[in-house]
C-alpha positions in Angstrom: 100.3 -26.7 105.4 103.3 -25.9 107.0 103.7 -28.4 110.2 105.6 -25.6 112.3 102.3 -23.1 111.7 100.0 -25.8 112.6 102.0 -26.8 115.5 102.3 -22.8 116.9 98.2 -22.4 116.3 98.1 -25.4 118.8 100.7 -24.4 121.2 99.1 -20.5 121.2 96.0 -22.3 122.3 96.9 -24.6 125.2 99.4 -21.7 126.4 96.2 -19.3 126.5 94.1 -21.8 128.3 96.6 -22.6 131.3 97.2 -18.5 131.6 93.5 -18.6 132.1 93.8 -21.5 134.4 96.2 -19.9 136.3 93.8 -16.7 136.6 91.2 -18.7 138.2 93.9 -20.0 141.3 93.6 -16.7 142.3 89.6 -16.5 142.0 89.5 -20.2 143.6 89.6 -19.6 147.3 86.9 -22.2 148.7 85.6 -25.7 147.6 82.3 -23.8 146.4 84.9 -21.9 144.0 86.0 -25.6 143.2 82.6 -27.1 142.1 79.9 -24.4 141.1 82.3 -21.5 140.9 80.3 -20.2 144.2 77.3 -19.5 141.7 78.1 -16.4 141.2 78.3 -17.0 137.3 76.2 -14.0 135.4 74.5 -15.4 131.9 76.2 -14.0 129.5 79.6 -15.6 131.1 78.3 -19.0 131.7 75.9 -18.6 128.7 79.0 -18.9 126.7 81.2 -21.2 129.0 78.4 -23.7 128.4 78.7 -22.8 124.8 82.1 -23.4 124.8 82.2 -26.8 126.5 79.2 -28.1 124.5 80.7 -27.3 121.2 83.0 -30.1 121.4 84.8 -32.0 118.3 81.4 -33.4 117.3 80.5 -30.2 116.3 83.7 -28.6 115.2 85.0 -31.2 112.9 82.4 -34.2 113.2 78.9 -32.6 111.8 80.9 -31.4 108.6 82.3 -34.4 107.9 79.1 -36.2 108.2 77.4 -33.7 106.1 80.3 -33.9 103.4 79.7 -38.2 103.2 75.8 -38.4 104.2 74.7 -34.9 103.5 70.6 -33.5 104.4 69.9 -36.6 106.8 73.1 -35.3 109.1 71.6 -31.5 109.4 69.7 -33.0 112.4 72.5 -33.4 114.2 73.6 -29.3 114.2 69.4 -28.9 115.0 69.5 -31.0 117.7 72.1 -30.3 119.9 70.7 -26.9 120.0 66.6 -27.4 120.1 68.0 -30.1 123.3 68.5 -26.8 125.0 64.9 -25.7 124.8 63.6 -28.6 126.3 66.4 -27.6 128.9 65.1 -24.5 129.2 61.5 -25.3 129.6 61.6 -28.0 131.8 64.8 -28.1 134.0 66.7 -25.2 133.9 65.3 -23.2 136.8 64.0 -26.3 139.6 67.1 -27.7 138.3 69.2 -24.5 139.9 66.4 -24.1 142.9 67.5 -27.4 144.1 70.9 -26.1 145.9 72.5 -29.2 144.5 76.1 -29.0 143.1 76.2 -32.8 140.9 73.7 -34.9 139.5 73.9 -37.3 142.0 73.1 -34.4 145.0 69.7 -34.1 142.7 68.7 -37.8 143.0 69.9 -38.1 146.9 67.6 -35.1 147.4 64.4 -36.2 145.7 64.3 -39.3 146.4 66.3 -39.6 149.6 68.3 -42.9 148.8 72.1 -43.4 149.1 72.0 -46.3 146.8 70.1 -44.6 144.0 72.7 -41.7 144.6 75.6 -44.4 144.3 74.1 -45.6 140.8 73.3 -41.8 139.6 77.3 -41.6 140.4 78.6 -44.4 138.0 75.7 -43.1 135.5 77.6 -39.6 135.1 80.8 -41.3 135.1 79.8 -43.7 132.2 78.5 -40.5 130.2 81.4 -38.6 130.6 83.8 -40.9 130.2 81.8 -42.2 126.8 82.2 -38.1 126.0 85.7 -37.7 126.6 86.7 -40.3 124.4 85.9 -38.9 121.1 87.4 -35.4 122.1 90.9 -37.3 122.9 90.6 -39.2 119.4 90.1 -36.1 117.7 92.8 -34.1 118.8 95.0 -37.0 117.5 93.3 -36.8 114.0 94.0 -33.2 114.1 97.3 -33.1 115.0 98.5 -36.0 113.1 96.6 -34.4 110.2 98.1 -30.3 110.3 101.7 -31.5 112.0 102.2 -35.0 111.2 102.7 -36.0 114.6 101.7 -39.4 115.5 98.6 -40.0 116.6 99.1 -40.7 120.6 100.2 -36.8 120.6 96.6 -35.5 120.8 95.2 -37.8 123.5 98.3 -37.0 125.5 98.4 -33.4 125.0 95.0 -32.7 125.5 94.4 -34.5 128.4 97.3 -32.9 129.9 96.3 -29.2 129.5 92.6 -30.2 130.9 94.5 -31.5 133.8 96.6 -28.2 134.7 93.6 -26.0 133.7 91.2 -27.6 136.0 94.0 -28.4 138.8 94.4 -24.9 139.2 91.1 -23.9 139.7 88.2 -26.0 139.3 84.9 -25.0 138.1 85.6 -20.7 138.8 88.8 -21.6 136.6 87.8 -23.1 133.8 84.6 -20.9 133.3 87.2 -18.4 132.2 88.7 -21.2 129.8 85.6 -22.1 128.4 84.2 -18.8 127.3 87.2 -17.6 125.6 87.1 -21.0 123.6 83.5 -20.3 122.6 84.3 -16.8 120.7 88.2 -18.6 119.6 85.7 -21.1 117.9 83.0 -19.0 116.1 85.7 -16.6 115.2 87.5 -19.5 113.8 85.0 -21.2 111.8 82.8 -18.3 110.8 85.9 -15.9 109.1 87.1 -19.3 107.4 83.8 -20.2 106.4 83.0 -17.0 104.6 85.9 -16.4 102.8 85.6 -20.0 101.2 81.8 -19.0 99.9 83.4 -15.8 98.2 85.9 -18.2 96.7 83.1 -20.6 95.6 81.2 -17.4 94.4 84.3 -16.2 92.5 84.7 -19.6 91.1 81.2 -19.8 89.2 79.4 -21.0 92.3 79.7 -24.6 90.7 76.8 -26.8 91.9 77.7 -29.1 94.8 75.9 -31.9 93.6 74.8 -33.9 90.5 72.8 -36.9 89.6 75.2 -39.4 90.3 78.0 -40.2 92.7 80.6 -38.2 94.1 83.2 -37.3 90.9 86.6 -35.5 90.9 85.9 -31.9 89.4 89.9 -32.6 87.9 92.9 -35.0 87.8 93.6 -35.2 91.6 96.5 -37.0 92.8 95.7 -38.5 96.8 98.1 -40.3 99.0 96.7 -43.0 101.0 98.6 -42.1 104.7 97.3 -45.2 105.9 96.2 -48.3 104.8 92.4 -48.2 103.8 90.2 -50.6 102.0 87.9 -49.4 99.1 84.8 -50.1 98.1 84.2 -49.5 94.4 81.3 -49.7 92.1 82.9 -49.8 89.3 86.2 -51.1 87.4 88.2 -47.6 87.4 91.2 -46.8 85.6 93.7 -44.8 87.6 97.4 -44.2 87.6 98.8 -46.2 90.7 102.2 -46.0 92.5 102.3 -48.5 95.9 100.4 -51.5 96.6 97.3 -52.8 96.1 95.7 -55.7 97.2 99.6 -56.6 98.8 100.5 -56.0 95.1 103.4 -53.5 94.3 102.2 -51.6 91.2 103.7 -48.5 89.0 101.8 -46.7 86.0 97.7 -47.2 85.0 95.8 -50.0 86.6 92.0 -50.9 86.5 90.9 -50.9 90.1 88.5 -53.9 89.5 84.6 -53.7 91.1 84.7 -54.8 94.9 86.7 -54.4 97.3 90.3 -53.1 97.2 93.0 -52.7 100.0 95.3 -49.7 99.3 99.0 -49.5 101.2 100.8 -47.0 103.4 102.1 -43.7 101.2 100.7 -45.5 97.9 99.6 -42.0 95.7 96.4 -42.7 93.1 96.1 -40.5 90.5 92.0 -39.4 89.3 90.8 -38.5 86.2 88.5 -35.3 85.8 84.9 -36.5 86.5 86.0 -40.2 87.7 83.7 -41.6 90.5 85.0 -41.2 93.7 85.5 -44.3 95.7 84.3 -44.7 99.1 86.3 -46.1 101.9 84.5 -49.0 103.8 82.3 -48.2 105.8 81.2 -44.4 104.3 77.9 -45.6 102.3 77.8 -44.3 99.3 75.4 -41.3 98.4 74.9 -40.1 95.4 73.4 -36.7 94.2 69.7 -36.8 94.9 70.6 -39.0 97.9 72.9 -36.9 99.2 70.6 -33.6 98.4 67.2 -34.8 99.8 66.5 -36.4 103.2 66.0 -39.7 103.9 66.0 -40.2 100.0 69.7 -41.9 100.5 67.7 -45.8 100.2 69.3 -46.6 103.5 67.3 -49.4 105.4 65.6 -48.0 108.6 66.0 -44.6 106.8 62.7 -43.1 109.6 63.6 -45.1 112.0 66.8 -43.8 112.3 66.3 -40.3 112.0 63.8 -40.7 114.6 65.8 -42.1 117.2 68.5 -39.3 116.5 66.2 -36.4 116.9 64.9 -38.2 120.4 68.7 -39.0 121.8 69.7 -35.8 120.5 66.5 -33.4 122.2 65.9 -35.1 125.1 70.2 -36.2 125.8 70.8 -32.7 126.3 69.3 -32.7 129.3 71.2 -35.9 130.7 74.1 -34.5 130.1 76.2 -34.0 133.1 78.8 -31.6 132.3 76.1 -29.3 130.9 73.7 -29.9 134.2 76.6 -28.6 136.7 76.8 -25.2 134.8 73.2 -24.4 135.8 74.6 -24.6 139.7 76.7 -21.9 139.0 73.9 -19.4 138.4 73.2 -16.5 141.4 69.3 -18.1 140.9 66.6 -19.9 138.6 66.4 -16.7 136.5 69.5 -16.4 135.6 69.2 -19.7 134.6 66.5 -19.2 132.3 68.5 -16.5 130.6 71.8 -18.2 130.3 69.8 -21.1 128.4 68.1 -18.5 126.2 71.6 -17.1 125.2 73.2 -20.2 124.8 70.3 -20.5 121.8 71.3 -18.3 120.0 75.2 -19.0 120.2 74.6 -22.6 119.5 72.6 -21.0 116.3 74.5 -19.1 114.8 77.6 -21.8 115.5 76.1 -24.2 113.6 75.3 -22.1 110.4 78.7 -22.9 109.8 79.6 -26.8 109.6 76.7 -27.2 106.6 79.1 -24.6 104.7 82.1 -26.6 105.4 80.6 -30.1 104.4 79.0 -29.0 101.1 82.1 -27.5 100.2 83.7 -29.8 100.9 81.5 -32.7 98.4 82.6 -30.5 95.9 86.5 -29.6 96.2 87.9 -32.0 98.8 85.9 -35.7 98.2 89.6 -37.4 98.4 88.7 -37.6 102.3 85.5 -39.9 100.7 88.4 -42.3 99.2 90.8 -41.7 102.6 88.0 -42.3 105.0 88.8 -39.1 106.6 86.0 -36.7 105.9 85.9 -35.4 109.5 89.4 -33.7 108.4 87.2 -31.5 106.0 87.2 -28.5 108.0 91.1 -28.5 108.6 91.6 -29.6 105.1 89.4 -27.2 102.8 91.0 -23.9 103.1 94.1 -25.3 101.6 92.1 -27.4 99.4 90.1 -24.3 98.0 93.1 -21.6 98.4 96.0 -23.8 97.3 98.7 -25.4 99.8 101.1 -23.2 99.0 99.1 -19.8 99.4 99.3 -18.0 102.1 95.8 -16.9 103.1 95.3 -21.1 102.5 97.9 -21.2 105.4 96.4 -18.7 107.2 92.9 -20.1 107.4 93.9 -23.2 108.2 95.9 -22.0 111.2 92.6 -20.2 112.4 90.5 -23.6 112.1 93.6 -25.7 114.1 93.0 -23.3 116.8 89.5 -23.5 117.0 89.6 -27.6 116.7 91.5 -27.2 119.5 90.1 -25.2 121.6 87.0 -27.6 120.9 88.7 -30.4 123.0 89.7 -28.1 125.4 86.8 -26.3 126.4 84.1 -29.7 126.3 87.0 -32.3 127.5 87.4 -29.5 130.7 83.3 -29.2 131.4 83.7 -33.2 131.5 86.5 -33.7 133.5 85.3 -31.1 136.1 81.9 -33.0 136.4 83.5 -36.9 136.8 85.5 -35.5 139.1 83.5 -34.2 141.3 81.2 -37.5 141.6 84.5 -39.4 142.2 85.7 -37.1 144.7 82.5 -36.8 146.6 81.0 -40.4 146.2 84.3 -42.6 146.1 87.2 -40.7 147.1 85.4 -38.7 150.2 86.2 -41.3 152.8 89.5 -41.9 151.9 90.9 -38.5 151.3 89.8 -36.1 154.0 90.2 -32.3 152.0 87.6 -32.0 149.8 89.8 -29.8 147.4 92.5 -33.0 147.2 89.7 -35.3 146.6 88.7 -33.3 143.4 92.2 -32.8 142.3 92.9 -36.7 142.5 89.7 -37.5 141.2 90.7 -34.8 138.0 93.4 -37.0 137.4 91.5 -40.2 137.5 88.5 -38.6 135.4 91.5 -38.0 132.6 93.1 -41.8 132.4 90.2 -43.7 131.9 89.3 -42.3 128.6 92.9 -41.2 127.7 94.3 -45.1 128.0 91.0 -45.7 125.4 92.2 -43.1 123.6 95.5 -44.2 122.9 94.0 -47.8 122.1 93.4 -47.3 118.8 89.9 -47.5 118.2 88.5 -46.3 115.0 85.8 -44.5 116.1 83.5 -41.9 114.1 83.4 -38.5 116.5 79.8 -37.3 115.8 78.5 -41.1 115.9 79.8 -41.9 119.4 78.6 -38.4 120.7 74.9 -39.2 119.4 75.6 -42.3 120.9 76.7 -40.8 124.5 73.2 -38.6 123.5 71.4 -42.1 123.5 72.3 -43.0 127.2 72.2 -39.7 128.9 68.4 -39.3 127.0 68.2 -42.9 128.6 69.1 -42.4 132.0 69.1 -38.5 133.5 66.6 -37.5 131.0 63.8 -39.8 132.7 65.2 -39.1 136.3 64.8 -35.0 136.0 61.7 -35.0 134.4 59.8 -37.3 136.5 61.8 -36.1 139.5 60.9 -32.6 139.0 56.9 -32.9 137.6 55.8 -35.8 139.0 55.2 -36.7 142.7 54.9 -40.2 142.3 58.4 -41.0 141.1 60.2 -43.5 144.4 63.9 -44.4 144.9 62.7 -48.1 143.3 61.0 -46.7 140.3 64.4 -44.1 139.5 66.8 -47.0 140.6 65.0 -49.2 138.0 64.8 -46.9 135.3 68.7 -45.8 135.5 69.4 -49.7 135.5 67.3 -50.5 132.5 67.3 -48.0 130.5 71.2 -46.7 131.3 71.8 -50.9 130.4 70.1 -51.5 127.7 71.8 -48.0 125.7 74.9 -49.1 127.5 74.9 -52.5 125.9 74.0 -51.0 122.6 76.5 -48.1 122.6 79.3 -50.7 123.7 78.3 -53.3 120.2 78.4 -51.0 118.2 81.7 -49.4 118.9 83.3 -52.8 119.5 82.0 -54.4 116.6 80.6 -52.1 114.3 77.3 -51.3 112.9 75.3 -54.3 111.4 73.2 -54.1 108.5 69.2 -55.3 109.1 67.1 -54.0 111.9 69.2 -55.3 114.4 71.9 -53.1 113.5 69.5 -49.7 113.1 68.4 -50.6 116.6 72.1 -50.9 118.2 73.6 -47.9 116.2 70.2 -45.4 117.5 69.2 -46.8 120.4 66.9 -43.5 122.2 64.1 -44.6 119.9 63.6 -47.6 122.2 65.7 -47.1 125.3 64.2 -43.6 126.4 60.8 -45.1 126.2 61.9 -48.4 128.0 63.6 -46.0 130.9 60.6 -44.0 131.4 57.9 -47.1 131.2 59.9 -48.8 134.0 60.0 -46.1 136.2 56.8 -45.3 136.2 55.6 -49.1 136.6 58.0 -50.0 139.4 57.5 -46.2 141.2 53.5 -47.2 141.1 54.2 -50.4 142.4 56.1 -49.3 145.5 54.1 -46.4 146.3 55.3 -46.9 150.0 59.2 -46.1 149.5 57.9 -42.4 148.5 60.6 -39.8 150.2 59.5 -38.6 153.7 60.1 -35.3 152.6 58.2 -35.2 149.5 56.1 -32.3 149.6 59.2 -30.1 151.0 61.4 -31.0 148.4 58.7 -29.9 145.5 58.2 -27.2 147.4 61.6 -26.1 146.9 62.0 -27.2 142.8 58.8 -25.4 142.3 58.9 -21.9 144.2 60.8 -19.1 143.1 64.3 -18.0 145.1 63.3 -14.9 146.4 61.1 -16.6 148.9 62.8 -18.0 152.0 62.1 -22.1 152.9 63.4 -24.0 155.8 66.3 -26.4 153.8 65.3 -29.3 156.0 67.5 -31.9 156.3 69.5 -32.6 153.1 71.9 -29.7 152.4 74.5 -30.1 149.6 77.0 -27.9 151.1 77.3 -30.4 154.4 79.9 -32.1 152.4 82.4 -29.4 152.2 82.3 -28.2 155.9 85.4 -30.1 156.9 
């Protein structure tokens, strides 16, 4: 692709979003307008602002690539990010907005009347979103480094810096503009892509994507190795080598011998038709059938783990702070209800598309098997299927750099909004008098944390560290809404508890496994999918310690159920707590 197209798709995009950005200064008038838009967000709008901030590069670029290396057992992820929102829906959505409170952490200071619980609910949402933001800063450097050729700090650096004039601008009233424009940029631009490659594949003899065996070459294919990789292959495999190998400089046909085999910088390998595809470590390798059928792959802890996914990935969901706030912004609880019944059938029909991509993808682009790169699938296939040099190839993959885009624009903006509002109300508050340049400085803050990772050079899989973000938001808000919302019993010891254990224990075994990689054995099935255990652990503990202390139950109990549990329309006395006290300066 040509690196000047790639680079104006991206450019067209962040210009777009700060023009919207720049639309909501004008709606932004009042802190309200800042945090929860004033609620005066109608469903359809935030229905597909909350689409386009969940659809984040997990989705756009990380479920296809998953699908591409690990096939049927990865179609849980597309089914549960969006079932997570009929939980949402069923159990949260409308006490959730009848509780007047603008951040996760108003929630817990309200039920359970406890500044210290509230203090821990703060670095909770914090954790989460900045354990979000980090893959969508690593994959804008994948895709820019992989369309323009820029190195790969661009991304992080230009990402994080459009978030930060978008939501400077305008807060929450701003970026709900943002954000719903990026939800229709992305279907448009992985749906028209999409289709046009399945009437390719149709005009092509609809080959079968799979076979009985491994992954295979359908013809000589020449790949360049852009950086160095190790491969694992099963094999001795005759290729045609120009680089290095093994340290090695080599020039003509060499037998890659069974094993493991480090590949150079810019060394090019040449395929044979129907030669087995070697896998990068750490891609498993599936074959056919394993690839085809579910749990079928012979991976240890096959049930386990697919288990543990469904449960971080359902009840998560509903942890997850950035997707919480947008349910303040509604007028009341029923149009809460009906914003999560639209953003349904969005996420649906979204995620018809990523399956297309990755079994294309199996069949005309498994290079990115060899490279290690198979989350580039998306970016890669239309030029893969069209030809480099064609221009509707071009064209295409123009549309899917703009969408990519636009998916770390819209989900890093939802997070950044919600981190900085705990950080401007729970530490910045007392130090910064105007609640408007507490939130601005706490944007910036929000931003550097995960844009310094970012920059780090971590090797990180996008879609795995999202489920695994899923893991401790299923393990920590998941437990405290739920109980806090349908059961009475639930005391500021019992939550406090349950955030520390739970939140620790899925804290701990998010930060092994991205430090030091996933282990083989039960051990490493229970570090890599945590929820299976951790959920469970988080709600155990807080109903053990909340029935132990049934004395530190709220003094106003009964009023603040009251309030989850009746509709709008009928007036109540607030009592005490009010959220908006904090913005009356």
């Amino acid at each position: 692709m040509n690196p000047t197209a790639g680079l104006l798709a991206v450019l067209l995009v962040a210009i777009s979003t700060a023009l919207l950005g720049i639309v909501g200064v004008r709606a932004a008038r009042t802190t309200s307008d800042f945090y929860v838009a004033s609620r005066t967000v109608s469903p359809w709008w935030n229905a597909s602002a909350i689409s386009g901030e969940y659809l984040s590069a997990a989705s756009f670029l990380g479920v296809a690539g998953l699908i591409l290396a690990y096939g049927a057992d990865m179609l849980w992820f597309g089914v549960g990010y969006t079932a997570g929102y009929l939980l949402l829906l069923v159990l949260v959505a409308a006490p959730l907005r009848r509780s007047g409170a603008y951040t996760l952490p108003d929630f817990a200071e309200l039920r359970l009347e406890s500044q210290v619980l509230r203090k821990v609910a703060s670095a909770g949402v914090v954790t989460i979103g900045w354990l979000y933001l980090l893959p969508q800063l690593h994959a804008a450097g994948i895709t820019l480094r992989t369309i323009t050729g820029t190195p790969a700090w661009v991304g992080p650096v230009a990402v994080a810096a459009v978030v930060l004039v978008s939501v400077l601008a305008g807060g929450m009233r701003a970026i709900t503009f943002v954000q719903a424009f990026q939800y229709w940029l992305k279907v448009t631009a992985i749906a028209i892509p999409a289709i046009v490659l399945v009437l390719v594949w149709r005009a092509d003899g609809s080959p079968e994507i799979t076979s009985e065996g491994p992954a295979t070459f359908t013809e000589t294919t020449t790949v360049e190795v852009a950086a160095p990789v190790e491969l694992e292959v099963a094999e001795p495999l005759l290729v045609h080598a120009e680089g290095t190998l093994d340290g090695d400089a080599v020039s003509g046909e060499v037998t890659l011998p069974a094993g493991g085999v480090q590949v150079g910088t810019g060394t090019e390998l040449t395929f044979a038709e129907d030669a087995p595809v070697p896998h990068a470590q750490g891609l498993r390798a599936v074959d056919g059938p394993g690839w085809t059928y579910p749990m079928s792959s012979g991976t240890p802890y096959a049930l386990y783990t697919t288990y543990s996914l469904i449960i971080a990935l359902f009840l998560g969901t509903m942890g997850l702070p950035h997707v919480l706030v947008r349910f303040y912004t509604n007028p009341d609880g029923r149009a809460a209800r009906r914003t999560t019944v639209t953003v349904l059938a969005m996420l649906g029909v979204f995620y018809l598309f990523p399956t297309i991509y990755g079994g294309l993808g199996r069949l005309y682009a498994p290079e990115l098997l060899l490279t290690g790169r198979t989350e580039a699938v998306v970016l890669l296939l239309p030029s893969a299927m069209l030809g480099a040099g064609s221009t509707a190839g071009q064209v295409l993959t123009v549309l899917v750099t703009a969408g990519a885009f636009a998916a770390f624009l819209s989900t890093a903006s939802g997070l950044t909004v919600s981190v900085a509002g705990v950080l401007s109300q729970d530490v910045l508050n007392r130090r910064i008098s105007s609640p408007v340049t507490a939130f601005r400085v706490g944007t910036v803050l929000a931003l550097l944390v995960p844009t310094l990772l970012a920059l780090g050079g971590l090797d990180l899989a996008i879609a795995d560290v999202v489920g695994l973000a899923f893991a401790v938001a299923a393990s920590t808000f998941c437990p405290l809404l739920l109980l806090g919302i349908w059961w009475r019993r639930l005391t500021d010891a019992g939550a406090m508890a349950g955030l520390v254990v739970g939140g620790g224990a899925a804290t701990a075994a998010v930060g092994a496994t991205i430090m030091l990689g996933s282990s083989t054995g039960l051990p490493g099935a229970l570090l890599a999918q945590p929820a299976a255990w951790t959920v469970p652990l988080a709600f155990i503990t807080m109903v053990v310690v909340s029935l132990l202390t049934p004395g530190r139950r709220p003094r106003g109990l009964w009023r603040t159920m009251v309030r989850l549990h009746t509709p709008e329309d009928v007036p109540l006395d607030r009592g005490p707590w009010d959220p908006e006290r904090r913005f009356r300066r």
